[in-house]
N, C-alpha and C positions, 0 to 999 in steps of 0.2 A: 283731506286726502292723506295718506297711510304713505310712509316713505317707500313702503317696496311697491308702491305703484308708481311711485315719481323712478323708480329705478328701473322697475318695468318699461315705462314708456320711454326711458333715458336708453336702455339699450336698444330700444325698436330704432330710434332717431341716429343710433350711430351705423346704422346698417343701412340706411339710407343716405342721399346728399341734399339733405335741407339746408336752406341758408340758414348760415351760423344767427345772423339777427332774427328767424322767426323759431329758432330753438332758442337764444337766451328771450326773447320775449314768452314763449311759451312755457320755459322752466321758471322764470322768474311769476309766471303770471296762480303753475301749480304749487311751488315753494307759498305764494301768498295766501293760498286754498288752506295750506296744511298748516302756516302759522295760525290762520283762523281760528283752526280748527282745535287745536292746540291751549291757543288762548281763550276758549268756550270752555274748554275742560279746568280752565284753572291751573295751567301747566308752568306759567310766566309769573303768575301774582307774590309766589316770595319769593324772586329775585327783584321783580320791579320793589314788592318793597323792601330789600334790602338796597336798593339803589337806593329808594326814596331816603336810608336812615343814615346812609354814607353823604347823600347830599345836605341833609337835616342839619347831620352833626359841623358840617364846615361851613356851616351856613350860621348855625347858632351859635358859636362860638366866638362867633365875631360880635355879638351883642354884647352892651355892658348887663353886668347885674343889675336888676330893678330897686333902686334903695327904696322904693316906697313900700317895701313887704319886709318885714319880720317874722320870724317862725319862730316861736318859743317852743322849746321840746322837753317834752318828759323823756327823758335817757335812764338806760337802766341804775346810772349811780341813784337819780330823782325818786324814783322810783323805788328803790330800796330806802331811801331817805324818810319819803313820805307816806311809802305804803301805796298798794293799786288796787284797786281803782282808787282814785286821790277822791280824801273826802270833802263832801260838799263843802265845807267848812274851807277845807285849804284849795278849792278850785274858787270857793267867792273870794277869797280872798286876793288870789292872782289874778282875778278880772276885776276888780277895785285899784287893786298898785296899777294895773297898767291904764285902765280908768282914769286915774285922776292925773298923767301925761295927755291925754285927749286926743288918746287914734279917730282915725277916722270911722274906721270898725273894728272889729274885733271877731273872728272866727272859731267857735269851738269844736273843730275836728274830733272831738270825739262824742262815742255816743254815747247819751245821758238819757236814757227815757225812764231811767231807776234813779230812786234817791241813793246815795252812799254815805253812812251805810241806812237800813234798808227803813229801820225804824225814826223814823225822820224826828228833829230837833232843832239846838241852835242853828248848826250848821245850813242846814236844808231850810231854815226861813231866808239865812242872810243870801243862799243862793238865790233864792226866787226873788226878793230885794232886789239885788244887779240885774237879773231880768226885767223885771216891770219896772225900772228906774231909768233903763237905757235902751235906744232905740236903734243902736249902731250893733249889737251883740248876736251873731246869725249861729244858730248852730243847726246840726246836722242828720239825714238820717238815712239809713238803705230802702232804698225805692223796692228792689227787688235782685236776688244775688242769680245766680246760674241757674243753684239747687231753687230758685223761690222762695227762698229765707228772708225777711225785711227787717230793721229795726227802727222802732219809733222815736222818733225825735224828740226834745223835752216837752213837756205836754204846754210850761205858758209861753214857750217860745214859737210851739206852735196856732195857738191862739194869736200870736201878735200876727203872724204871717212873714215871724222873721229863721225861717227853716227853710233849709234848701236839700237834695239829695245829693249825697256824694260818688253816684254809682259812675262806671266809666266803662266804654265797651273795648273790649280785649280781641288784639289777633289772635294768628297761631303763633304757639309758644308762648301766649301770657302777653306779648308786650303789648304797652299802650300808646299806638298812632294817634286816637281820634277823642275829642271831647264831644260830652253829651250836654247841648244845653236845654235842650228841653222835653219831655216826655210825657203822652196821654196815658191815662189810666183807663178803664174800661165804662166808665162812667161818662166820660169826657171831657173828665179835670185835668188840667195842664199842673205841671211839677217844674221845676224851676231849677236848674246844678247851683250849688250854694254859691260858686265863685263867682258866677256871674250875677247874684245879690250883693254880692261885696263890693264885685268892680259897679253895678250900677248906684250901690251908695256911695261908693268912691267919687263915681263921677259926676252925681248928684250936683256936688257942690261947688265942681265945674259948668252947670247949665248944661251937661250932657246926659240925656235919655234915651232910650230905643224909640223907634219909630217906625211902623210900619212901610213898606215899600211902595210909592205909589203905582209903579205896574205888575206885581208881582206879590200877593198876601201872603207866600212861603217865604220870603224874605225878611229879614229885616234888619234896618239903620243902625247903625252903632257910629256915633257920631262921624269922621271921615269914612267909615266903611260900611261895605253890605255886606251882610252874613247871608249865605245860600248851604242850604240841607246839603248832604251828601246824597248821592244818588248809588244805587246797589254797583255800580259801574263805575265808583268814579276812581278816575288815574287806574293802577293798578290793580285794582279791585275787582274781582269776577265775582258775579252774584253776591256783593257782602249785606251783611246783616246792618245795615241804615236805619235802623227805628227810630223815629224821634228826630228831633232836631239835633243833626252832628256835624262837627268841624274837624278840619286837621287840626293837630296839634303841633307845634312850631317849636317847642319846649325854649323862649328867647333866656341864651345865656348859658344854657345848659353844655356840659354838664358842671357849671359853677354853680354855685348857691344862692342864699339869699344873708341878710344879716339874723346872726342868730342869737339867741339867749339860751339859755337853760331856766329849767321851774325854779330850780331853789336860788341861781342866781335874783330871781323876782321879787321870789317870797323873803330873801332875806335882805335885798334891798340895794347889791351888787349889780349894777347894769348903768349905762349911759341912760339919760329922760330922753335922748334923741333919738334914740331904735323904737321909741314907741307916737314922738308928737306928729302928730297928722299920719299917720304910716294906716297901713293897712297890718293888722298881727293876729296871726294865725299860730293859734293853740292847738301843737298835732302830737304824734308820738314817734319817738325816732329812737328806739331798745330792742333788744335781741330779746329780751324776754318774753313781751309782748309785741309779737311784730305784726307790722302793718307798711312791708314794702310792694312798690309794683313794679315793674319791669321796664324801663324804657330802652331808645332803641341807641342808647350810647355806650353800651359795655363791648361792644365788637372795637372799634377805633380809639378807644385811649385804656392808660392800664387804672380803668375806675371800675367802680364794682358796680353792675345793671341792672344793680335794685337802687329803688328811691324811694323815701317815705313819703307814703302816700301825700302826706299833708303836705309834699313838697311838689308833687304833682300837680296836684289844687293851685300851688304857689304861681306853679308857671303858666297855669291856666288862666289866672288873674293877669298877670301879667301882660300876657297875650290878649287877654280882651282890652287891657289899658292902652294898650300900645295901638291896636287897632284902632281904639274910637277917636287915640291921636292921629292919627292920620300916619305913623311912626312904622307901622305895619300893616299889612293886607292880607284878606285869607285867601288860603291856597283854592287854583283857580285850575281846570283844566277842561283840555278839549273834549267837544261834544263825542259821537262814535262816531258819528260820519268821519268826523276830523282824524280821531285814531285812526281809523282803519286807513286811510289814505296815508298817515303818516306811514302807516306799517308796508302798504302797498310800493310806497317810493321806495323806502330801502330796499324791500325783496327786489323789485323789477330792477335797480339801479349797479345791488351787487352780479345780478344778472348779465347785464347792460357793459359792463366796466371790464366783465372778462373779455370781450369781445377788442378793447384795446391793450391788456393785457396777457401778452403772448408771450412771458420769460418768467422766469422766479422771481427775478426781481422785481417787477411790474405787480407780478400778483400779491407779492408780499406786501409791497407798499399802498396798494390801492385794499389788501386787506384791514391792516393797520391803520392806514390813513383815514380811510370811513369809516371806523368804528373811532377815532380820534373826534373828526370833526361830528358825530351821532353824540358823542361824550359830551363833549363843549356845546353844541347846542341844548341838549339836554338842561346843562347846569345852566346855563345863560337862562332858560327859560324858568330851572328853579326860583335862580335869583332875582327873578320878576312874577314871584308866584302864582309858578303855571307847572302842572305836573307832569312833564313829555314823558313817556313811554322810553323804557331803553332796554328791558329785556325783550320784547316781543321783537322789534324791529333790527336789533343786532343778532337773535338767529336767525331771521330770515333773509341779512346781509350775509353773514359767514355762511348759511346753508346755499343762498344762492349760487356765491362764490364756487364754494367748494362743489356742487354739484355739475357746473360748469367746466372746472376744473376737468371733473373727470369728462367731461362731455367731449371738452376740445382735445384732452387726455387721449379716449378712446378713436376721435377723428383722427387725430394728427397722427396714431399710431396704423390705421386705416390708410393712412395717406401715404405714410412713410413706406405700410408694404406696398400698395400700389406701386409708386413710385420706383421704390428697390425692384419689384418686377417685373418693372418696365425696363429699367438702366440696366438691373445688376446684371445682366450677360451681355451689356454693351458697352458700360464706361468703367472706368477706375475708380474704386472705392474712392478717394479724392474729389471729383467731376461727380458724384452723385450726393455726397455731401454739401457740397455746395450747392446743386441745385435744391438740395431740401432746405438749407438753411435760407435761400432767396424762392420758397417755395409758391408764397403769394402774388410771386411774380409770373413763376411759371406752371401752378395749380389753379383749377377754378371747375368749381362741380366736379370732382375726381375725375377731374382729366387733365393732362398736360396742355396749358391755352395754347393754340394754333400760332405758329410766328414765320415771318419771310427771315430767312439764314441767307449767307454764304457759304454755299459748302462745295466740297471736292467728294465728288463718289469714285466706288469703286466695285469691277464688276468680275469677278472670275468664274469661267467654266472650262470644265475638263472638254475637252472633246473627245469626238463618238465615245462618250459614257456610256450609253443606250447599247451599245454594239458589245460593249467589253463587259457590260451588267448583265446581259443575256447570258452569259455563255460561266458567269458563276455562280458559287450555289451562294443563297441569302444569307447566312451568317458569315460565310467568307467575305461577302461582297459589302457587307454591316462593317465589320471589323477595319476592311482594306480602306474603305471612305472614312471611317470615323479618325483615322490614323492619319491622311491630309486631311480632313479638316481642324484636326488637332491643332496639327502643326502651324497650319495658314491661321488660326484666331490664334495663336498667341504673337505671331509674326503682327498683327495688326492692333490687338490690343494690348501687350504687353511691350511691345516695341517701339511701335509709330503711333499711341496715342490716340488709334480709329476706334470704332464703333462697327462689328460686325451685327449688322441689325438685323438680317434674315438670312435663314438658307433657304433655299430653293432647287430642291433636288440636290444634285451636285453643284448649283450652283453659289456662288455667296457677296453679295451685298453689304456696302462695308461703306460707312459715312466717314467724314473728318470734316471738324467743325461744329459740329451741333453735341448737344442741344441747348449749348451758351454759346448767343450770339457772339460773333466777332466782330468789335468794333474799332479795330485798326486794319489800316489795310494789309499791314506785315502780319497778321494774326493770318489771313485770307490766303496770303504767300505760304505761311507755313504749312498751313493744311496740305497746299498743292505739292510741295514739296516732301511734307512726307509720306502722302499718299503714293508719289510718284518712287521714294525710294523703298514704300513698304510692299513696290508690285516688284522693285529687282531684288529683294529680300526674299520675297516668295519664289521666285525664279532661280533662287539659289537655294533654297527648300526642295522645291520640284525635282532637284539637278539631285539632289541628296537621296530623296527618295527612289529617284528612278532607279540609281545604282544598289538600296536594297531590296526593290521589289525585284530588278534583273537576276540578285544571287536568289532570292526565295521563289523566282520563277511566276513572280506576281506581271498582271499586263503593264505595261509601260505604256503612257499617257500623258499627252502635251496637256498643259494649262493657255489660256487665252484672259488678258484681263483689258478692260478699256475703265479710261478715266475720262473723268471731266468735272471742271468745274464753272459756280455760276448759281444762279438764286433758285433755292426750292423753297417750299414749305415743309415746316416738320408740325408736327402736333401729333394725338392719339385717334388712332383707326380703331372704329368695331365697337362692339354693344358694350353699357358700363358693364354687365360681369366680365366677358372676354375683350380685349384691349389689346392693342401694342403700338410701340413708338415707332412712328417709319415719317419715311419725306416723300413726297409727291412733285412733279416738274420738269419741266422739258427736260434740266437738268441732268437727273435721274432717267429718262429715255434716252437722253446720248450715249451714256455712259453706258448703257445696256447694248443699246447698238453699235457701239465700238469697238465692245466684246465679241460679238459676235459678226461682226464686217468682214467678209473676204476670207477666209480661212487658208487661202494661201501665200498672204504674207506674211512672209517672215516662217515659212515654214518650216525650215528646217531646227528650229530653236525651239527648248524647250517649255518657254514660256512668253509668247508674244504680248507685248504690251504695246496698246494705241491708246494715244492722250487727245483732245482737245484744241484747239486754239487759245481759246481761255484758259488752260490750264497751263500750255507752253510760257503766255505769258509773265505766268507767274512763278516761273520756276530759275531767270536770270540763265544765268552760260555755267549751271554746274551739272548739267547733262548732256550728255553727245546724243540727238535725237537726228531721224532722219526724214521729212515731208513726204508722206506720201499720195496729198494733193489732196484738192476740193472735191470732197464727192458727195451724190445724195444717198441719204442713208432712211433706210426702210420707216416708212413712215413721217418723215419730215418733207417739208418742199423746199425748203433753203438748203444750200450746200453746205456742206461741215468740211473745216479743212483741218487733216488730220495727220499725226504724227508718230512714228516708231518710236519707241525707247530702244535707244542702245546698251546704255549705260552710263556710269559717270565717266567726267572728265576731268574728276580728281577725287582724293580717295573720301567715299565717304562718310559723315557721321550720321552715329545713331542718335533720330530724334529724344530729345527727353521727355516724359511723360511731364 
């Protein structure tokens, strides 16, 4: 699946209210589609194997060197010394001195299928003498190069069956991951990599031999271990070229050496007898003039140069089969596909999964970090028990999940935020809306504010005979004159006393205290009532204001009426998810409306009558002069409500704080 469809459906999902857990299972589930898909195309294979050669190299370095190998090299000084190709004469010569120390074998890396020079002689007898005299002397020959170019082996070493192929298959860029050890011809003849004739004369004379696999005839026994082919898929590999029997390459030691000699140190008789009795020594070429290096994968991590002569390649290949039939080593082993994919499948779903308790930078930061940390250390943990886990596949589809998530809860939370600010922001304090966002989870759920029982103080005002004095102006007069009180009265209540003017209603206006954070003392419940009660003689000193300039501009002059009360509503969001608003519902809320409008001749002659509650009285102490004006029933209720004038204070008041 293509990223701009995961983006595509990632905005369909923010435009709706899906549970957060069936969007990160679902992104995490197409994030898993598109690493698939991803890792089909071969998008992942060299960084997995540059993982594989970062884990290689701190892996092999911890190995000693193998002292049972010797490399004797022709160097360019050698080679100017003795001339190249070194004549038969000086090459029998150097497999004789080291001969009569008694290697175990003896390797000729290079190729010999010509006499040197061409017209054969002493030289050329006494070579073929160290051939037919020794049984321990393997040399070498190209099976088949890129271009299809071979070269043949010496002809009686091939007669003995002591010739092996020195070909080796190559990634991108040249370098060399894997060894060949065995390969069919089109005939059906099996070909042999020379190192591993070495290592099994080597280990001949330990009683160790190969042995076929009793369940498994692709296999096979190398004294503590089992050698299994490589499959086109295996570890990092998308569709690789596996022909033949091949292995990882382990390079043990690398990038340290082996013990070395020089030719003419040989030939002239300069060298320890110890670098050659029982050793394994390998005759390769190590000169700039004729070169024969390959690539391995340790020139990235140390300041060493990530060429290596071939014949030192060979070296660590022996090595590495030694060490395996000791039991000292194991070859690299990894999981089937079923296994990958699931591996890859948990981190996608998990980076998924984890944003969902990840709600801050810091959360996200650490749990990004953190599981690519602990994906690291599993990973090598399972190197170092040769097994080759996956760690580029599965860490983009950890970060992509992350990060797509990100914006998921990105684009909600900023969904949320306007919701929310839509709902509040012409009724609370920038302050009291911040806070509700920051305790959002508390009081969001499906983009809506969750329903909750409050204590709160309402409050109810209306002009009277509105209707009568609306008649008789024209519409933009009568727009401008109303918009002008109600100016005034919403900053009296939200900017003064800390209320919430939650709805107009014609002329009329609706105005909470308390909500939409519950109060959980009961002095919190007090104050509401109290400033409720001094933001209606606030307004009353508004009205007093106003009346005297609409009297000079010859505007109608009109009482206010407000009633209060307090006592339990409910608040939560009314109306369909596109159109919404915050209000409260409850007897509560019906008092307060019928207190406003109760009796309209008391208290008539003032310009702003205010009737309270019982409940509201009691919560207001002796800082108001109020006067009973008795239990009465009021439209729509069957209990009596007993109910009270405001007068005024009874000492000088303060302004509530916001």
């Amino acid at each position: 699946m293509k990223l701009s469809a995961i983006k595509l459906i990632l905005k369909k999902l923010t435009q709706t209210n899906q549970s957060p857990l069936f969007v990160a299972l679902l992104m995490g589930h197409l994030v898993f589609s598109a690493v698939l898909g991803f890792r089909a195309l071969g998008f992942f294979q060299g960084l997995e194997l540059t993982s594989y050669d970062l884990m290689l190299w701190t892996r092999s370095i911890s190995v000693p060197a193998d002292k049972r190998i010797t490399m004797v090299w022709a160097t360019d000084e050698d080679q100017r010394t003795w001339g190249w190709p070194l004549s038969d004469e000086h090459l029998a010569s150097l497999i004789a001195t080291i001969q009569t120390y008694q290697p175990r074998v003896i390797a000729l890396n290079i190729y010999r299928d010509l006499p040197v020079p061409r017209v054969t002689g002493h030289g050329y007898e006494y070579l073929l003498t160290q051939f037919k005299s020794h049984n321990n002397i393997f040399g070498v020959k190209k099976y088949k190069s890129e271009t299809g170019v071979h070269v043949d082996p010496p002809p009686l070493l091939d007669e003995k069956g002591q010739v092996g192929f020195n070909d080796l298959p190559a990634d991108s860029r040249g370098i060399f991951r894997r060894g060949l050890l065995f390969v069919s011809d089109d005939t059906g003849g099996v070909h042999a990599f020379y190192g591993l004739l070495m290592a099994l004369q080597y280990l001949a004379q330990d009683g160790i031999s190969p042995e076929a696999h009793p369940e498994n005839e692709r296999y096979m026994v190398l004294g503590e271990s089992v050698l299994k082919p490589l499959d086109p898929d295996f570890g990092g590999y998308v569709n690789g070229d596996m022909g033949g029997f091949q292995v990882m390459l382990n390079y043990p030691s690398a990038p340290r050496g082996f013990n070395e000699v020089s030719m003419t140190r040989v030939l002239t008789g300069r060298f320890n007898p110890d670098d050659f009795k029982d050793k394994i020594v390998i005759i390769g070429v190590n000169a700039e003039a004729t070169p024969d290096f390959l690539y391995t994968p340790f020139g990235y991590w140390e300041n060493v140069d990530q060429r290596v002569p071939a014949a030192a390649v060979h070296a660590y290949s022996i090595s590495q089969l030694l060490r395996m039939a000791e039991g000292k080593s194991q070859p690299m082993d990894t999981w089937n596909e079923a296994q990958e994919v699931a591996w890859i499948w948990m981190w996608t779903l998990l980076g998924a999964l984890v944003c969902l308790w990840a709600r801050s930078v810091l959360r996200f930061t650490l749990s990004l970090i953190g599981g690519l940390m602990v994906l690291v250390a599993l990973a090598y943990i399972g190197f170092n028990h040769n097994y080759w886990i996956l760690i580029a596949a599965p860490t983009f589809g950890w970060i992509l999940s992350i990060a797509i998530m990100i914006s998921y809860l990105s684009s909600q939370e900023k969904n949320q935020r306007a919701e929310l600010m839509h709902l509040f922001s012409k009724h609370v304090s920038k302050d009291v809306a911040e806070v509700i966002w920051k305790e959002r989870e508390e009081y969001l759920t499906e983009g809506r504010l969750r329903s909750q029982r409050l204590i709160a103080t309402l409050l109810f005002t209306d002009l009277q005979n509105f209707t009568t004095v609306s008649e008789r102006m024209e519409p933009q007069e009568l727009m401008d004159w109303l918009n002008q009180y109600m100016e005034t009265m919403v900053n009296v209540v939200e900017k003064q006393y800390s209320g919430q003017v939650n709805k107009f209603i014609g002329d009329a206006i609706m105005a909470i205290f308390g909500v939409p954070i519950p109060r959980t003392e009961l002095e919190q419940v007090h104050q509401d009532a109290v400033n409720a009660v001094e933001c209606a003689l606030a307004m009353r000193t508004e009205i007093e204001k106003l009346r005297d300039i609409w009297q000079t501009e010859g505007m109608p002059l009109i009482r206010m009426r407000i009633g209060i009360c307090t006592g339990p509503v409910v608040a939560g969001s009314l109306g369909g998810v596109e159109r919404q608003e915050y209000t409260v519902l409850g007897d509560t809320v019906n008092t307060a409306s019928r207190l406003e409008s109760f009796d309209k001749n008391i208290d008539a002659d003032n310009s702003c009558r205010i009737l309270i509650s019982q409940t509201t009285l009691d919560c207001l102490g002796d800082r108001f002069e109020t006067e009973c004006v008795g239990s009465v029933s009021l439209k729509g209720k069957e209990v009596k409500v007993t109910i009270y004038s405001v007068i005024g204070y009874k000492q000088q008041p303060q302004i509530a704080s916001n």
